[in-house]
PDB file of N, CA, C and O in Angstrom:
ATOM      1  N   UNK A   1      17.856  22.294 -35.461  1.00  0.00           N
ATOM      2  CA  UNK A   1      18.107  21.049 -34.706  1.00  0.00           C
ATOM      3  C   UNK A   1      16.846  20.608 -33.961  1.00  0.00           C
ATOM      4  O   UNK A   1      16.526  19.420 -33.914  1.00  0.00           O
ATOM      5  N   UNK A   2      16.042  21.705 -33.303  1.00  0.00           N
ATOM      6  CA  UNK A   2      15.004  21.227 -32.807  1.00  0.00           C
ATOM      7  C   UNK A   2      14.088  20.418 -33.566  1.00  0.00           C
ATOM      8  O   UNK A   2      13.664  19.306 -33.251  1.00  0.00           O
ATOM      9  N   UNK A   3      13.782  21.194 -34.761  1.00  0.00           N
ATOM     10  CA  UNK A   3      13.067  20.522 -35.713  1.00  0.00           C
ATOM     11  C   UNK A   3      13.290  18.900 -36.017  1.00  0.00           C
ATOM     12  O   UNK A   3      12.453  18.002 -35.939  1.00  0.00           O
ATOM     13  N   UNK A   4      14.483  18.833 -36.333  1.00  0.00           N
ATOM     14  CA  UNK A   4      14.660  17.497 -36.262  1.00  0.00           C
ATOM     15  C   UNK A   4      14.455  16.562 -35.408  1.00  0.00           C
ATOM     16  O   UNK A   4      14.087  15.421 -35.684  1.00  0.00           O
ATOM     17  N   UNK A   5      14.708  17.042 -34.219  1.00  0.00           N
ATOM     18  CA  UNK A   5      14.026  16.211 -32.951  1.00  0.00           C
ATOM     19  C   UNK A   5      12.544  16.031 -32.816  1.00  0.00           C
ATOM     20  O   UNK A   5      11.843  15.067 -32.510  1.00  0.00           O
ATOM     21  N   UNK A   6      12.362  16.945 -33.057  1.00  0.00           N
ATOM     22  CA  UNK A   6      10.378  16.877 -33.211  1.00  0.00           C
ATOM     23  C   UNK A   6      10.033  15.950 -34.089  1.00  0.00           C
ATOM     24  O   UNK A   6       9.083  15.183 -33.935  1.00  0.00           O
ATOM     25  N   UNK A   7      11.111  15.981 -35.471  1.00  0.00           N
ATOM     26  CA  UNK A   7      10.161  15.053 -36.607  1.00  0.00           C
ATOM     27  C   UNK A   7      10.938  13.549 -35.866  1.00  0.00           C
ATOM     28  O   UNK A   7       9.873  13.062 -35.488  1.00  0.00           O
ATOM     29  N   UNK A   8      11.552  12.947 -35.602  1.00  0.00           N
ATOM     30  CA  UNK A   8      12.306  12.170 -35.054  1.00  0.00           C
ATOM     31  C   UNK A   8      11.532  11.755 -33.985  1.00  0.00           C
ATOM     32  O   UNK A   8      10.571  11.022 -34.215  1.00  0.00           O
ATOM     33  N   UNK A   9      11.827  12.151 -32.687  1.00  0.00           N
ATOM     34  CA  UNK A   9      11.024  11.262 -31.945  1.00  0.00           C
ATOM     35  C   UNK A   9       9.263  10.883 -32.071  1.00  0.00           C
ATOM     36  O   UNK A   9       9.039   9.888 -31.382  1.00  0.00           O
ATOM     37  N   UNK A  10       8.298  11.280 -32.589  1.00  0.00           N
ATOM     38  CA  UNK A  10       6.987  10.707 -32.869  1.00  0.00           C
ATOM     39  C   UNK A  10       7.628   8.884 -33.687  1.00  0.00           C
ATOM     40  O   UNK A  10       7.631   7.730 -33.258  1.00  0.00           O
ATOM     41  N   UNK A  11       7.968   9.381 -34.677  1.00  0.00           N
ATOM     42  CA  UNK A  11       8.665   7.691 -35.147  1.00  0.00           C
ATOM     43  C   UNK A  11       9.103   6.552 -34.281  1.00  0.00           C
ATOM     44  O   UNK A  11       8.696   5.393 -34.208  1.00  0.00           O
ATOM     45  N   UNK A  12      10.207   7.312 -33.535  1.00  0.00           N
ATOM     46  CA  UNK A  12      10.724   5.783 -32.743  1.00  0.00           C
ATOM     47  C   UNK A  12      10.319   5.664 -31.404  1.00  0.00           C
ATOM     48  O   UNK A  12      10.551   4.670 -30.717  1.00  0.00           O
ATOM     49  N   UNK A  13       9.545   6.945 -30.916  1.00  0.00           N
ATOM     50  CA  UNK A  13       8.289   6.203 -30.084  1.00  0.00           C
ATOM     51  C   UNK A  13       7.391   5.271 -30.157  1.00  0.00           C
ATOM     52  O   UNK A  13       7.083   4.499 -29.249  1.00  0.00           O
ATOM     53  N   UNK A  14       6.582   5.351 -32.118  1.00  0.00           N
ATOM     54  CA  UNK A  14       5.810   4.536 -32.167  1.00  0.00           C
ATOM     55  C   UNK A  14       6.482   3.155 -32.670  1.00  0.00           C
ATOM     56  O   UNK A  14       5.867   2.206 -33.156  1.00  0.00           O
ATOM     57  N   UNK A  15       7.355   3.212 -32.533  1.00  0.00           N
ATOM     58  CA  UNK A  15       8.376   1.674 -33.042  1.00  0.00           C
ATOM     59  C   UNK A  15       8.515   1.119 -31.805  1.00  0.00           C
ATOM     60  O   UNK A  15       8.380  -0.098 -31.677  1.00  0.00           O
ATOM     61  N   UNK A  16       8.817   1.974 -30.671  1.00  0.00           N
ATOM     62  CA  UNK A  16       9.328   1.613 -29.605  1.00  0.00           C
ATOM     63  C   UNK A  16       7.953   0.898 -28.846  1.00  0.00           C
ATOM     64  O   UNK A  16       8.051   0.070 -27.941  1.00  0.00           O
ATOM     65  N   UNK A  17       6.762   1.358 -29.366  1.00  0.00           N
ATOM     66  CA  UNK A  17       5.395   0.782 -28.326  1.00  0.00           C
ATOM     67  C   UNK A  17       5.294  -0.292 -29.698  1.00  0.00           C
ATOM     68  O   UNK A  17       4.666  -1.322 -29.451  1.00  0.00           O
ATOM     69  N   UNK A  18       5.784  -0.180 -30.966  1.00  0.00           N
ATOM     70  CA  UNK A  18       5.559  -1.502 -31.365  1.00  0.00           C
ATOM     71  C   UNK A  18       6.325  -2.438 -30.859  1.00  0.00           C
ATOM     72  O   UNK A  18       5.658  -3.468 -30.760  1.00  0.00           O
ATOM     73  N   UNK A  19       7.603  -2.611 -30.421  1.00  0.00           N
ATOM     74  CA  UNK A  19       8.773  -3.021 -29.959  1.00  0.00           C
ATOM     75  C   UNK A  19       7.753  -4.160 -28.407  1.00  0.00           C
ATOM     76  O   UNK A  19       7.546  -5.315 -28.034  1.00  0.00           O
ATOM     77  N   UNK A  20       7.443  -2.627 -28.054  1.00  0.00           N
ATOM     78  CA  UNK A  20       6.684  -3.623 -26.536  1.00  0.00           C
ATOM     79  C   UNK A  20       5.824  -4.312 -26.567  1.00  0.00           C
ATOM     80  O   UNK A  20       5.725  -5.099 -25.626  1.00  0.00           O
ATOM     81  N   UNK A  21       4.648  -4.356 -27.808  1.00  0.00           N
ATOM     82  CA  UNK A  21       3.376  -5.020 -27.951  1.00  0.00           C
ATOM     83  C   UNK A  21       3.761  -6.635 -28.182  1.00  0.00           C
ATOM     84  O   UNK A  21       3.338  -7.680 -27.688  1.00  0.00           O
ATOM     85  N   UNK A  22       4.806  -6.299 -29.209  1.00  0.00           N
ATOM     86  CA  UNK A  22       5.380  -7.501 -30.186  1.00  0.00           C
ATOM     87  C   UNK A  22       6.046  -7.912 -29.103  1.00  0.00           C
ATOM     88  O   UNK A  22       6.837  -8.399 -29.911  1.00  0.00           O
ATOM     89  N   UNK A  23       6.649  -8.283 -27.725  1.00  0.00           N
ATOM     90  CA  UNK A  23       7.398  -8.280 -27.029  1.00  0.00           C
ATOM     91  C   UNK A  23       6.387  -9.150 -25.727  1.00  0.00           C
ATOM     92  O   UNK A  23       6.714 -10.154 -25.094  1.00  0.00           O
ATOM     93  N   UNK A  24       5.255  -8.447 -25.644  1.00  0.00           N
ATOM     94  CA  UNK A  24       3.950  -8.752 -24.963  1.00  0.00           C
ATOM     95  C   UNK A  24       2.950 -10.195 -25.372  1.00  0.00           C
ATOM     96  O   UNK A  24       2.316 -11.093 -24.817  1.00  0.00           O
ATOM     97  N   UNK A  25       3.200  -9.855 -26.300  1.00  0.00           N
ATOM     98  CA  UNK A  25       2.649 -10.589 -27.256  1.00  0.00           C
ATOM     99  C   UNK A  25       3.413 -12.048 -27.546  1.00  0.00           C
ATOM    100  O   UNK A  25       2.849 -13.141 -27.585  1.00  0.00           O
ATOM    101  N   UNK A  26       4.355 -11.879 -27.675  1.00  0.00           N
ATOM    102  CA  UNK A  26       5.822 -13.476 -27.588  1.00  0.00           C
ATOM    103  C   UNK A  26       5.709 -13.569 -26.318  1.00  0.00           C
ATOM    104  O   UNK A  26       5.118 -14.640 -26.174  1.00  0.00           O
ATOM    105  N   UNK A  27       5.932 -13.052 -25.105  1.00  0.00           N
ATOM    106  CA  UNK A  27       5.721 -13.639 -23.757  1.00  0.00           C
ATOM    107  C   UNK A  27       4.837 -14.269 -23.958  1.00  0.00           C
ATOM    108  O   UNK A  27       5.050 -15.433 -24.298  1.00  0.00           O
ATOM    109  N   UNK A  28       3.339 -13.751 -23.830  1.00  0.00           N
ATOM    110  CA  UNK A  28       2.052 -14.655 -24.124  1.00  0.00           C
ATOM    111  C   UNK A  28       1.802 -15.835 -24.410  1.00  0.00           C
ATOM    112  O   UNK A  28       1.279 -16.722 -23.736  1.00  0.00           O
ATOM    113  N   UNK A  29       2.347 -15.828 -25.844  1.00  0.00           N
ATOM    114  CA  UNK A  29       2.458 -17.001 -26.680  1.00  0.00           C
ATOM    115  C   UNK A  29       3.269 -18.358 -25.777  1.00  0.00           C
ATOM    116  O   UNK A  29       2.789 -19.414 -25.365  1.00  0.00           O
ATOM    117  N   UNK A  30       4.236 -17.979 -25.717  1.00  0.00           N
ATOM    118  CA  UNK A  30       5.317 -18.523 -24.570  1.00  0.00           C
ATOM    119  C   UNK A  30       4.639 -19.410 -23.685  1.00  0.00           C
ATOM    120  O   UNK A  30       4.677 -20.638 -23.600  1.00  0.00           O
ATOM    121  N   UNK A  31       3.882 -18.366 -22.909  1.00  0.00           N
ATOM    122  CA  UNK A  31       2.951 -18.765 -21.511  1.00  0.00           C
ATOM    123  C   UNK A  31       2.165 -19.718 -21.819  1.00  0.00           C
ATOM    124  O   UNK A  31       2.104 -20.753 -21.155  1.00  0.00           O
ATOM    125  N   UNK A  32       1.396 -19.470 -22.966  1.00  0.00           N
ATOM    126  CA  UNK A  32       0.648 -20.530 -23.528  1.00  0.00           C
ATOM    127  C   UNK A  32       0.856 -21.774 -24.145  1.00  0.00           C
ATOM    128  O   UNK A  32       0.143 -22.775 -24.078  1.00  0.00           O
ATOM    129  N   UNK A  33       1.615 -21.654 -24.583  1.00  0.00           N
ATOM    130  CA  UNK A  33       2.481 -23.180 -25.130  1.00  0.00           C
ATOM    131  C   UNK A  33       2.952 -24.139 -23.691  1.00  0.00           C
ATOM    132  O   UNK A  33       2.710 -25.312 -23.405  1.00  0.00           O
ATOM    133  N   UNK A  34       3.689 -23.108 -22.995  1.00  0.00           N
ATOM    134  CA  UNK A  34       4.206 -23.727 -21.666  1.00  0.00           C
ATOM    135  C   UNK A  34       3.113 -24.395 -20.695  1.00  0.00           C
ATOM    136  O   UNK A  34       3.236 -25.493 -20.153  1.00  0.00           O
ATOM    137  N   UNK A  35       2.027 -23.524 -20.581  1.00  0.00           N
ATOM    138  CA  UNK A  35       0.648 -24.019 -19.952  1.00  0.00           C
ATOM    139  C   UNK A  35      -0.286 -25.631 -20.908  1.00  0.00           C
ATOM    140  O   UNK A  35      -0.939 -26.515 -20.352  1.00  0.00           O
ATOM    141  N   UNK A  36       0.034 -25.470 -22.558  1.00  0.00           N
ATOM    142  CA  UNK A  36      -0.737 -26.334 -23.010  1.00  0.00           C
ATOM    143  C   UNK A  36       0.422 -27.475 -23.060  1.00  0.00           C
ATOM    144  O   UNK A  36      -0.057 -28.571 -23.351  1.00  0.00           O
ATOM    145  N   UNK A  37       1.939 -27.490 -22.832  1.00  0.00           N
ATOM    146  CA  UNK A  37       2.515 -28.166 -22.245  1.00  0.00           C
ATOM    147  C   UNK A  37       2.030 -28.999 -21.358  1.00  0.00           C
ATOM    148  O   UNK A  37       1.380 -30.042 -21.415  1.00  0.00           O
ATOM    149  N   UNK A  38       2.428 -28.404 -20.604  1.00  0.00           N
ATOM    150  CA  UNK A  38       2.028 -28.563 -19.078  1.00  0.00           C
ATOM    151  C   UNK A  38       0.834 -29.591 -19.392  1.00  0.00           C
ATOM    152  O   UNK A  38       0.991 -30.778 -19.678  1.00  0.00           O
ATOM    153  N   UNK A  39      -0.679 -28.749 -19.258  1.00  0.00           N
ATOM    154  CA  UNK A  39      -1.718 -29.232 -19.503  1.00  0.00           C
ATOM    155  C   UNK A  39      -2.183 -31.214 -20.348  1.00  0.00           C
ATOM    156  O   UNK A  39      -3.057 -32.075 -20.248  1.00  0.00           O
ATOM    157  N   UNK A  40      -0.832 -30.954 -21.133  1.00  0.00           N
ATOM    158  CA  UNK A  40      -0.419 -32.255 -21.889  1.00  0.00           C
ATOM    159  C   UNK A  40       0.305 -33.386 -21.060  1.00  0.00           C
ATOM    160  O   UNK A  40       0.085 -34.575 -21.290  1.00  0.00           O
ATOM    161  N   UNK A  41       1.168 -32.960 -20.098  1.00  0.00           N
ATOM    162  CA  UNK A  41       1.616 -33.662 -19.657  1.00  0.00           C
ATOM    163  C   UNK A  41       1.018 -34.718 -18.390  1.00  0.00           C
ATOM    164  O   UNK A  41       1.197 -35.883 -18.033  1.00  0.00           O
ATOM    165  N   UNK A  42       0.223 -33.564 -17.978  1.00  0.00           N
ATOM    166  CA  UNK A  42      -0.658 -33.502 -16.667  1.00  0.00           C
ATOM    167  C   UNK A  42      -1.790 -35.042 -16.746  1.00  0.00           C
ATOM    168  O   UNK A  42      -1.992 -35.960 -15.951  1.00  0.00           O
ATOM    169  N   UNK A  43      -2.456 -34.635 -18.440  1.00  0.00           N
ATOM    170  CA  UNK A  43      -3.320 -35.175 -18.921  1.00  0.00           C
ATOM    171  C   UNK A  43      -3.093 -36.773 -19.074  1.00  0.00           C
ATOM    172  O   UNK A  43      -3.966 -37.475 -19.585  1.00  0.00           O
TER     173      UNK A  43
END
């Protein structure tokens, strides 16, 4: 059983920091649209 846990979590750790990048990354985008919004409207 241990074994399985060992091979198991390395995987959906690294899914899970892909999970957050990709997550980081759409906020961003977000921010930026909303700002060149903005920036458009302003203008």
């Amino acid at each position: 059983a241990t074994r399985v846990v060992d091979r198991a979590s390395p995987p959906t750790s690294i899914n899970f920091i892909k999970i957050q990048s990709r997550m980081k990354l759409t906020i961003i985008e977000k921010l930026a649209t909303l700002s060149g919004v903005f920036t458009f409207l302003n203008a």
